[in-house]
Backbone as CSV, one residue per row, in Angstrom:
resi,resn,N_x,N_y,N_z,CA_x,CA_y,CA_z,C_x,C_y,C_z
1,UNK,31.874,48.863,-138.197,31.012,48.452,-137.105,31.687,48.810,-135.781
2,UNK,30.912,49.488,-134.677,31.498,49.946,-133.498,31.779,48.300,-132.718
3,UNK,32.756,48.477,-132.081,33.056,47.365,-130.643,32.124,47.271,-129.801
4,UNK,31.877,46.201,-129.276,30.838,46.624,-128.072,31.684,46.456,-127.259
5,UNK,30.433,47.633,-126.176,31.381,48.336,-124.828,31.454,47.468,-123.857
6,UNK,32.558,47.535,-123.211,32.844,45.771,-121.924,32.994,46.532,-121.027
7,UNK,32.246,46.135,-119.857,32.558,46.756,-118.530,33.817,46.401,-118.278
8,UNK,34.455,48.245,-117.416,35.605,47.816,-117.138,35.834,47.016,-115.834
9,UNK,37.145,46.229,-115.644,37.652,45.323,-114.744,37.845,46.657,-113.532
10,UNK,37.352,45.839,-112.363,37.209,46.547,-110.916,37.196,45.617,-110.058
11,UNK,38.767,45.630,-109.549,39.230,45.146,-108.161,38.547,45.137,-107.066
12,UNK,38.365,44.562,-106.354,37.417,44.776,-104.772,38.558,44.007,-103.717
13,UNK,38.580,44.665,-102.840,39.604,44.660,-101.450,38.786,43.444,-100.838
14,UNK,39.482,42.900,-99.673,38.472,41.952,-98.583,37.354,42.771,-98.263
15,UNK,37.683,43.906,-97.404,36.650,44.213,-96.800,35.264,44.830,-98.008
16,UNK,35.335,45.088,-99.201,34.308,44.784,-99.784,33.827,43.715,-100.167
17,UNK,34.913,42.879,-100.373,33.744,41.269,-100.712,33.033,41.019,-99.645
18,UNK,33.930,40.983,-98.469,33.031,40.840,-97.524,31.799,41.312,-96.952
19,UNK,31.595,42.985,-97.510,30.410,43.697,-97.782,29.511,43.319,-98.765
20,UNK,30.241,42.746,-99.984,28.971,42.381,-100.710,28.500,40.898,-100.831
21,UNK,29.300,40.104,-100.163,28.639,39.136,-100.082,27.900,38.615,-98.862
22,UNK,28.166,39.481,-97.616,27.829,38.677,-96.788,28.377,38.022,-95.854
23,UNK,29.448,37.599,-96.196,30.480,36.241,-95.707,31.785,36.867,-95.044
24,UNK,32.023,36.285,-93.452,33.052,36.525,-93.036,34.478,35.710,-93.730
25,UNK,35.654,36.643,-93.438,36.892,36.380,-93.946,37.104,34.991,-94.218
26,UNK,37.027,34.080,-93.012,37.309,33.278,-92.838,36.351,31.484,-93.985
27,UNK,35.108,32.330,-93.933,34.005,31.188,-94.964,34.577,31.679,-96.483
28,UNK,35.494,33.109,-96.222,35.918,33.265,-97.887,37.211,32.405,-98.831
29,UNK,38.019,32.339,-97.469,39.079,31.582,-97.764,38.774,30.193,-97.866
30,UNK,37.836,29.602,-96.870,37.823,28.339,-97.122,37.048,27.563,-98.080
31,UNK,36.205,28.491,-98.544,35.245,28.566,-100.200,36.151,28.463,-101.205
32,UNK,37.302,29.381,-101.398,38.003,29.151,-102.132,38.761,28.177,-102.133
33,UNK,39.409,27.734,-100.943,39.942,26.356,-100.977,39.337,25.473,-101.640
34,UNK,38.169,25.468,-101.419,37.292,24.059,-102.061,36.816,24.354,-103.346
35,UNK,37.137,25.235,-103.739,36.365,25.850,-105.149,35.405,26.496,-105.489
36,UNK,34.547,26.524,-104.508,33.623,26.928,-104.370,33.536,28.879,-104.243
37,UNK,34.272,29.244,-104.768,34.438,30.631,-104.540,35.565,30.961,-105.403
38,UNK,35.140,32.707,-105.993,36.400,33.256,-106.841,38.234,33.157,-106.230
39,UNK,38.837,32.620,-106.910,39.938,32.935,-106.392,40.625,34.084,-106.100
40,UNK,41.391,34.791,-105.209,41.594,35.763,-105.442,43.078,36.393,-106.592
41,UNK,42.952,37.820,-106.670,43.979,37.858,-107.336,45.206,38.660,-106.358
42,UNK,46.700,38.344,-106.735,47.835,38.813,-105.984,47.820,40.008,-106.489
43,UNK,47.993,41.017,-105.916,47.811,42.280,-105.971,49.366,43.089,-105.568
44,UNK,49.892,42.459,-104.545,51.127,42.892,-104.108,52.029,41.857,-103.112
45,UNK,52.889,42.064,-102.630,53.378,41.034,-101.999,52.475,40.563,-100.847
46,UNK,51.622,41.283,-100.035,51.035,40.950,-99.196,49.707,41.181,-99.523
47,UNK,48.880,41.625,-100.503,47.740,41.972,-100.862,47.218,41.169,-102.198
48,UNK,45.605,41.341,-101.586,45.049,40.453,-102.970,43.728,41.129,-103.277
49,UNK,42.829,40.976,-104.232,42.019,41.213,-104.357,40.793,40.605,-105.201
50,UNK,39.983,40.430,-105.664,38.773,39.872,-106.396,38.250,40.585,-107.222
51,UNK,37.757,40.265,-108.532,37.480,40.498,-109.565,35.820,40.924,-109.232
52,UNK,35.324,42.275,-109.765,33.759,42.130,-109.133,33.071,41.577,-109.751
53,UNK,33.436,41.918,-111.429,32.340,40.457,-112.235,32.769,38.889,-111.625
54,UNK,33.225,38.589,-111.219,33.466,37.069,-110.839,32.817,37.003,-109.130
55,UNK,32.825,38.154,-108.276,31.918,37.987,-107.442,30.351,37.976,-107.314
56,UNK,29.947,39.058,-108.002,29.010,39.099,-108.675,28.301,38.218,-109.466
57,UNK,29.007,37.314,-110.599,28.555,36.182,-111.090,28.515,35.124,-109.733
58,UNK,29.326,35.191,-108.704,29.134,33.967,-107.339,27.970,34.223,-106.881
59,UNK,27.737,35.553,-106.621,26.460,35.743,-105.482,24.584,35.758,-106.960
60,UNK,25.308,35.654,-108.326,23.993,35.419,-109.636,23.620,33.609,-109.177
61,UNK,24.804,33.058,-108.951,24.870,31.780,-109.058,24.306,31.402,-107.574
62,UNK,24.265,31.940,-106.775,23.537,31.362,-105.262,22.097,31.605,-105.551
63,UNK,21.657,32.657,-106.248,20.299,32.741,-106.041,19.687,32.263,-107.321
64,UNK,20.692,31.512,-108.092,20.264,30.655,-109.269,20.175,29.196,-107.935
65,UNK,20.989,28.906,-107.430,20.708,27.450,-106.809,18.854,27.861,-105.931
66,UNK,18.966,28.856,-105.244,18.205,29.074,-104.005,16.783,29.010,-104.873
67,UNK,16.452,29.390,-106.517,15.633,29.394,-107.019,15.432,27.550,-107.752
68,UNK,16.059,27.071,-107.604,16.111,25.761,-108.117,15.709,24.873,-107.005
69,UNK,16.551,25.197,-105.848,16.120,24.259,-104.738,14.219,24.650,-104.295
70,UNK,13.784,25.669,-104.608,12.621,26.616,-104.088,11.446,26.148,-105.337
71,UNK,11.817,25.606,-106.071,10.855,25.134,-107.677,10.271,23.468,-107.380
């Protein structure tokens, strides 16, 4: 039986989360503080980055609330 195929893992920089979600730097960090947002990952001593399935599942999950609050 073949494996099924898993999308591969793809890093995203700030300035793309910040492109795809919408959200300045600053509402990103403090989302994450509260939990409310992917954590990021350490990337290098001074660099980090975000997982795109885990952003992607954040911004599935807003327009899962926005359709709940809207019902």
């Amino acid at each position: 039986m073949e494996a099924l195929a898993t999308k591969p893992l793809k890093i995203l920089r700030l300035n793309a989360v910040k492109a795809k979600t919408g959200q300045p730097t600053s509402t990103i960090y403090a989302a994450m503080a509260s939990g409310n947002f992917p954590k990021a990952i350490p990337l290098g001593e001074r660099t980090v980055g975000w997982l795109e399935s885990e952003i992607d599942s954040w911004i599935e999950s807003r327009v899962r609330a926005r359709d709940r609050a809207s019902s």
